[in-house]
C-alpha angles and dihedrals in degrees: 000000000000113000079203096061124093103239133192147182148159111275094188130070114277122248145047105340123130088258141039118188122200117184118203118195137185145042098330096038096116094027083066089044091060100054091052102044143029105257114121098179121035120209125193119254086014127144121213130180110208145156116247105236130167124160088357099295113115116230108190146307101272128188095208128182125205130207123184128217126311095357087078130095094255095035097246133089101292136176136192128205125197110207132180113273121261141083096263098059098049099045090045091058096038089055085052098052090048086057096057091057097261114139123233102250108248118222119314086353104140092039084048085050095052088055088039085057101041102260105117142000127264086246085060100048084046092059103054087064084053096051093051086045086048106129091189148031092252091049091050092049095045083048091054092056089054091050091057098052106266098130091040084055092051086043092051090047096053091042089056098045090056096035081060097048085044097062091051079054097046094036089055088050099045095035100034079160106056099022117052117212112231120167101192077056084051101040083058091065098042088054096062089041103042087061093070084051099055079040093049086048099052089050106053088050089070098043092059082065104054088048105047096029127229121274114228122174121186114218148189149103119303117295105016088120098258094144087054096053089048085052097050093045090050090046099220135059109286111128112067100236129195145149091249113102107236102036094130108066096173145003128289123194131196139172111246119173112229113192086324098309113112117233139197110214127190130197102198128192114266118270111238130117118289137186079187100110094204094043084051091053094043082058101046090054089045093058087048089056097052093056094053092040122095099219131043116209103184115189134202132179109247094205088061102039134226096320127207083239081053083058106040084057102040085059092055086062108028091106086065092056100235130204094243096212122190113212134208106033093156089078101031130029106194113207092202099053110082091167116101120304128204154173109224082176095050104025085235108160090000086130087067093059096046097049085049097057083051101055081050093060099061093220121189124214086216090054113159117197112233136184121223098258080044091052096045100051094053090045077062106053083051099058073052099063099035083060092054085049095044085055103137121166097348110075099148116148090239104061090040084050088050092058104030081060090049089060085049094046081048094050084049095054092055094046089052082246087131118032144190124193091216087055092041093046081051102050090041101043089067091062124087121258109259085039 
């Protein structure tokens, strides 16, 4: 990868579309130009419409934008060319670029190229794979946050508060003479500081949630309607349902937003005893799923009661916590049962389930969306604080300056500060090529 080379790809989805765009970007990006088009003098922010010519074949008729450095997403010259849809247009002008000495982008290349030039941080490169990632409305809004420098801002203010306690630390250690160490002085500061961190914590942990989704799986013995909740709370037909036990053979997933918060839902086969090879397997795979899943929603039929078949399952999942939901309410209404009660059929009461999935979540209304490197750094940070507060005996200035360094090193790494290729060919890999 040479940070030297032009490089291009297509931005837009492949195939057959009215438009193709394929953005160029680098050091012979108008002096290619050039030699396609027309165009003798490039402006910045300029539209031109041009026919695509090289060798006197015409390529195509091309709306093309140009951006001078830096003023350019990825802070050098930069142009992009909107060609007609197809494969054969694209492939045609990309043909054409490699044979004028320009390199395919690999993955995430122009966006690593925008935090590689200072324009913007490593937490906002990191946000624009989560908006294209995002599964919901909510997630897409709390990406684009990030996008615009919110959590870098949060990042920046924590770094400078520590850095500030730091150079007390660090004072008292190089100038014994002039600056006293006092850790009940020191332990002041920590105090107001300490408080963004566990902020910064609580909401990161939900916005684990809101990157990587929530599992649910819905669970019970045959015939209890869990294909037709899964339905209803998919909101469309999805689930084969039917009034034969033994229908569903195996598991189906689906994303659902709930309240914002994606989330991953499976209709697994009934639990009952089966001679059936491939229903015995379907269950098998079921009960794997609920032990990786976050949430348990465990259903029974009202009009039958709490079986002993209801509890023998029940005690294969207790450890996991589950929603115990009673159907088919709009043909029983079980006095005993004080649990929820629905209506798959009818979506009664569907509203108290969902509010109690919710609760489950633990959702935070200053939920911040993470990525994993993002989440373990800051785990990090954290292990580095708690130290600090478990001091017993030892509260010298040096072991509290060795940590309190470890939580601005930490600051650094997110901000991309402090990089490491591996790190960086890791975050960027996940992106698409033309991102």
């Amino acid at each position: 990868m040479g940070k030297n080379d032009t490089i291009f790809a297509p931005i837009t989805l492949v195939g057959n579309s009215s438009i193709t765009v394929v953005r160029i970007s680098g050091p012979k990006t108008f002096e290619t130009l050039k030699k396609i088009t027309s165009i003798k003098r490039v402006e910045h922010h300029k539209i031109y419409v041009e026919y695509i010519k090289f060798e006197e074949k015409i390529y195509d008729h091309s709306v093309i934008a140009t951006f001078l450095s830096p003023q350019s997403y990825t802070g050098e010259d930069m142009a992009e060319i909107s060609l007609h849809g197809g494969y054969a247009a694209l492939e045609t002008f990309l043909k054409l670029l490699k044979s004028l000495k320009l390199r395919e982008a690999e993955r995430g290349e122009f966006t690593r190229r925008a935090f590689l030039n200072g324009k913007i941080d490593l937490i906002q490169a990191e946000s624009v794979l989560q908006i294209i990632n995002s599964k919901t409305e909510k997630s897409l809004f709390l990406s684009v946050k990030n996008e615009m420098g919110e959590f870098s801002k949060k990042i920046k203010n924590i770094r400078e508060n520590f850095l500030s306690l730091k150079s007390y630390v660090q004072s008292s250690i190089d100038f014994p003479d002039d600056v006293e160490w006092s850790y009940d002085s020191f332990k002041k500061g920590f105090e107001k500081v300490k408080v963004e961190l566990e902020s910064l914590k609580r909401s990161i942990s939900s916005g684990r949630i809101m990157d990587r989704g929530i599992k649910a799986v819905i669970i019970g013995r045959s015939n209890t309607g869990k294909s037709t909740l899964f339905n209803r709370m998919l909101k469309e037909e999805r689930a084969i349902v039917s009034e034969y036990e033994g229908t569903t053979r195996d598991f189906i997933s689906e994303w659902i937003d709930l309240n914002g918060v994606p989330v991953n839902l499976t209709d697994g086969c009934g639990i009952r005893d089966t001679k059936d090879p491939i229903e015995k397997k379907g269950i098998e795979l079921v009960l794997k799923k609920v032990e990786s899943s976050d949430i348990v929603i465990f259903v029974f039929d009202l009009s039958k009661g709490f079986v002993e078949e209801d509890k023998r399952i029940l005690d294969m999942i207790k450890s996991k916590d589950p929603i115990i939901v009673g159907n088919k309410s709009d043909i029983s209404n079980d006095q005993n049962f004080e649990g929820i009660k629905i209506s798959a059929l009818t979506g009664e009461n569907l509203n108290r389930l969902n509010e109690e999935i919710f609760k489950r979540i633990n959702f935070s209304d200053e939920t911040i969306i993470v990525s994993t490197h993002q989440y373990n750094v800051i785990e990090k940070m954290f292990d580095q604080m708690q130290r600090i507060e478990n001091l017993n005996s030892k509260k010298e200035p040096e072991i509290i300056d060795y940590h309190l360094k470890n939580i601005i090193d930490g600051c650094d790494i997110l901000l991309g500060k402090i990089t490491d290729e591996n790190i960086l060919n890791e975050i960027f890999s996940n992106f698409c090529i033309g991102k």
